[in-house]
C-alpha positions in Angstrom: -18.1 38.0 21.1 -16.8 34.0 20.9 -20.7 33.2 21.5 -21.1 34.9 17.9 -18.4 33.0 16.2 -19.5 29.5 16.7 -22.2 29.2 14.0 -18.6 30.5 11.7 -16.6 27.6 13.2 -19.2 25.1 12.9 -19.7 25.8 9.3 -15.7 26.1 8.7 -15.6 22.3 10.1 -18.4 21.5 7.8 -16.4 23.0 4.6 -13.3 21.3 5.7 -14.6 17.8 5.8 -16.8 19.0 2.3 -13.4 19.6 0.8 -11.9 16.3 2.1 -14.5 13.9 0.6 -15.3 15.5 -2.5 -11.8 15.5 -4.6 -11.8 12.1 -3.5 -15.4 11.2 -4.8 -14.9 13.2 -8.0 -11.4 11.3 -8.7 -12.2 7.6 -7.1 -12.1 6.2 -10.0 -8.1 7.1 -11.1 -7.7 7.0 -7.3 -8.5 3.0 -7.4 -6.6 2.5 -10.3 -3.1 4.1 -8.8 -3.9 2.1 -5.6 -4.1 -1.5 -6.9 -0.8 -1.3 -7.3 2.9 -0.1 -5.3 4.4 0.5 -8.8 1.3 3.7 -9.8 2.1 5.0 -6.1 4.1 8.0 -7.9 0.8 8.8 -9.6 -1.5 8.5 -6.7 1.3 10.5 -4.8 0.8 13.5 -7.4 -3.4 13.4 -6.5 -2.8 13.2 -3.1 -0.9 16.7 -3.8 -3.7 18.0 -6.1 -6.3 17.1 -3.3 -4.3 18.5 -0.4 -3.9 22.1 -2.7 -7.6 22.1 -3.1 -8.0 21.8 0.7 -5.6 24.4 1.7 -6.3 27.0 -0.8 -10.0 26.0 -0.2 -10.3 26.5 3.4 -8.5 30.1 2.8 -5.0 28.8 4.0 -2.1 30.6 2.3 0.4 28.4 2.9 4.7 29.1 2.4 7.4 26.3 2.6 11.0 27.1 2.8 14.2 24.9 2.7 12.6 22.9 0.0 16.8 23.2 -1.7 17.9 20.8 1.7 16.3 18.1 -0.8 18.6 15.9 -3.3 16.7 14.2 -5.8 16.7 10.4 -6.0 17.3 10.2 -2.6 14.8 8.9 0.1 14.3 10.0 3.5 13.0 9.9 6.9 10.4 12.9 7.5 9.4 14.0 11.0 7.3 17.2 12.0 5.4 18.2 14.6 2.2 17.5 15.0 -1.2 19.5 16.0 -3.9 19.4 13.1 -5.7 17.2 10.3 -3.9 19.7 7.9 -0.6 19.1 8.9 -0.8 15.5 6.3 -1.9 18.0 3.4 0.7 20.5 4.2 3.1 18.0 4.3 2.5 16.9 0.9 2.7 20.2 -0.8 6.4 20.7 0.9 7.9 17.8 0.0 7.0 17.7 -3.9 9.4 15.4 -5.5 10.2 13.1 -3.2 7.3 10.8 -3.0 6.9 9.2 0.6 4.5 7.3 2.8 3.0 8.2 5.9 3.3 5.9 9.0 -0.3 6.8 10.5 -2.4 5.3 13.4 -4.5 2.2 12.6 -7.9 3.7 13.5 -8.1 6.0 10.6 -9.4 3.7 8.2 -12.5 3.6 10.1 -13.1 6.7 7.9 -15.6 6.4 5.4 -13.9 6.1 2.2 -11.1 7.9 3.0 -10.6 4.7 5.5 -10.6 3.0 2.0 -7.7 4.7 0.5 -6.1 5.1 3.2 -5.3 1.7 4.1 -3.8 0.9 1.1 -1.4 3.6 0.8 -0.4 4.0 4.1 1.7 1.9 6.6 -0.2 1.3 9.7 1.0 0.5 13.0 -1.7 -0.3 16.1 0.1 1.5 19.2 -1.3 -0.5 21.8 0.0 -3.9 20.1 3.5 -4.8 19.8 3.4 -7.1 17.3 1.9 -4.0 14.8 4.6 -1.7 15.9 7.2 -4.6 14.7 5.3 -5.1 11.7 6.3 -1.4 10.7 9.8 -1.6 10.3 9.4 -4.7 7.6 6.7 -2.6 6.0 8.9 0.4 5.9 12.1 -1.4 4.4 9.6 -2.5 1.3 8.8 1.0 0.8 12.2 2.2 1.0 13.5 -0.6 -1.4 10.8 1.1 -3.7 13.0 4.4 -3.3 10.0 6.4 -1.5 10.6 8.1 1.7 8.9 7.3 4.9 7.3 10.5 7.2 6.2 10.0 10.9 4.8 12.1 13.4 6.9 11.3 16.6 4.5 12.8 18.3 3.5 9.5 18.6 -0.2 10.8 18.2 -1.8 14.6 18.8 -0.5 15.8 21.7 -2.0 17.8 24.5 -2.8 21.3 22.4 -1.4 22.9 25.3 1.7 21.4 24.8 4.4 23.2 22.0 5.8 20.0 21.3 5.4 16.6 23.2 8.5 13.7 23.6 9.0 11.9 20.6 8.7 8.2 20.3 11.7 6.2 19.0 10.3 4.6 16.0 10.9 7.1 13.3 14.3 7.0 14.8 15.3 3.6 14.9 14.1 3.2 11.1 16.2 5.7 10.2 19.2 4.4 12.0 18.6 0.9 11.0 18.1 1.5 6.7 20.3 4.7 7.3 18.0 7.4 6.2 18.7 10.8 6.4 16.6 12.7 8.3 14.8 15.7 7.3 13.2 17.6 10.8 10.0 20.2 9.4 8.3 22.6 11.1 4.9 23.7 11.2 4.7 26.9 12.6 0.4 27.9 12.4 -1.2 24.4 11.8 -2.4 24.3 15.6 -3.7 28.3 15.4 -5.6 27.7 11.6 -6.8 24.6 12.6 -6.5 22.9 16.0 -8.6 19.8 17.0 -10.7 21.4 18.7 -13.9 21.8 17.1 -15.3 25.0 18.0 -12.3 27.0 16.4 -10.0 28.1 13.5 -9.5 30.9 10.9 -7.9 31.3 7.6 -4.6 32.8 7.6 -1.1 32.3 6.5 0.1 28.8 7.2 4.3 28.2 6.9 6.2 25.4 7.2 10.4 25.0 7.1 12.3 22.2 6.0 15.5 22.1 7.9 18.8 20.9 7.1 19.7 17.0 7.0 20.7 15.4 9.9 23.0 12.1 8.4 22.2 8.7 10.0 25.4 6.7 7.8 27.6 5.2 10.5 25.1 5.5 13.5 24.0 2.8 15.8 21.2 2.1 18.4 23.6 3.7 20.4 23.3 7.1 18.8 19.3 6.9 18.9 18.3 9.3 22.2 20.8 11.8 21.2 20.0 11.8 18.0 15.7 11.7 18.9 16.8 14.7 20.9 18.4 16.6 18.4 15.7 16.8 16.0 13.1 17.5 18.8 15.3 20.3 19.5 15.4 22.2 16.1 11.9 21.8 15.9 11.2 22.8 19.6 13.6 25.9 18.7 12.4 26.9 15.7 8.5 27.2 17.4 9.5 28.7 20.3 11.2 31.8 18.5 8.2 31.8 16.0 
């Protein structure tokens, strides 16, 4: 019976990656223009939501956020989830609407072709394996929060093990927050992993949720505070899947 569904999943992985370049190929041209510069990011933020809707809604995903109310406007913030699919950067733009942020993603994603392009030059890029990268981050972060965007990191620290629930988290989106005193804002992705894994040869449509939690306060917290406070958020997340 699986024999019979890989011609399904192979054609699935075909439409996703149909539906990824195409928005972007249609809409290059306002997509260069809101690039060029930081101050049009709130513009190219609002396409990067139109594409990701397409995607979803696309690949038959019917998606459902709650919390969005734990939000106050004007404000910016430090975004953490877990991590398990491609989709979980699209669904993460559709929850957090009106709070445009930045994603802190690996380096060897702009070897994607033309997505590589954009991606680049919205996105703050850190090389794991080089320390001088991963220090380059935090100066590249405090820019982007003096522009009153938020920042969101998977401390994941990459895509874990999909046998894993949820891997350790790495300290970086941690020790941002403490040191620009962001509040932090833990979401969960409950069916990301089940709709659409990294593995290849799998995947369905379906209902995909995600929950914004409450904020967890950074004002007033050290270096000190970091671990317990890592942990914390890994364990509201950690709950939240395991009783889900």
């Amino acid at each position: 019976m699986k024999l019979l569904k890989y011609p399904f999943w192979l054609l699935y992985r075909i439409w996703f990656y149909l539906l990824v370049l195409l928005p972007i190929i249609v809409l290059f041209p306002l997509i260069l223009i809101t690039i060029l510069s930081e101050k049009t990011y709130s513009l190219f933020f609002k396409i990067a939501r139109l594409w990701s809707r397409v995607i979803l809604i696309g690949m038959g995903f019917r998606y459902s956020i709650k919390g969005t109310e734990n939000f106050e406007t004007g404000k910016s913030y430090m975004l953490v989830a877990n991590h398990t699919s491609m989709t979980d950067i699209m669904l993460m733009l559709l929850a957090v609407k009106n709070h445009p942020f930045v994603f802190v993603g690996k380096k060897e994603l702009v070897n994607i072709p033309l997505f590589g392009f954009i991606y680049k030059r919205v996105c703050i890029l850190v090389d794991r394996e080089n320390s001088k990268s991963r220090f380059a981050v935090f100066e590249r972060a405090q820019n982007r929060i003096q522009q009153a965007l938020s920042i969101c990191i998977f401390p994941e620290g990459g895509v874990p093990d999909e046998r894993l629930l949820l891997d350790e988290f790495k300290d970086g989106a941690f020790r941002i927050a403490i040191e620009h005193q962001l509040t932090i804002i833990p979401i969960t992705f409950y069916d990301n992993k089940k709709r659409f894994s990294y593995t290849f040869f799998s995947g369905s449509p379906g209902k995909m949720r995600a929950k914004i939690h409450p904020p967890i306060e950074t004002i007033g917290k050290t270096m000190d505070d970091k671990f317990n406070l890592k942990q914390e958020v890994r364990d509201i997340i950690l709950s939240e899947l395991k009783n889900n």
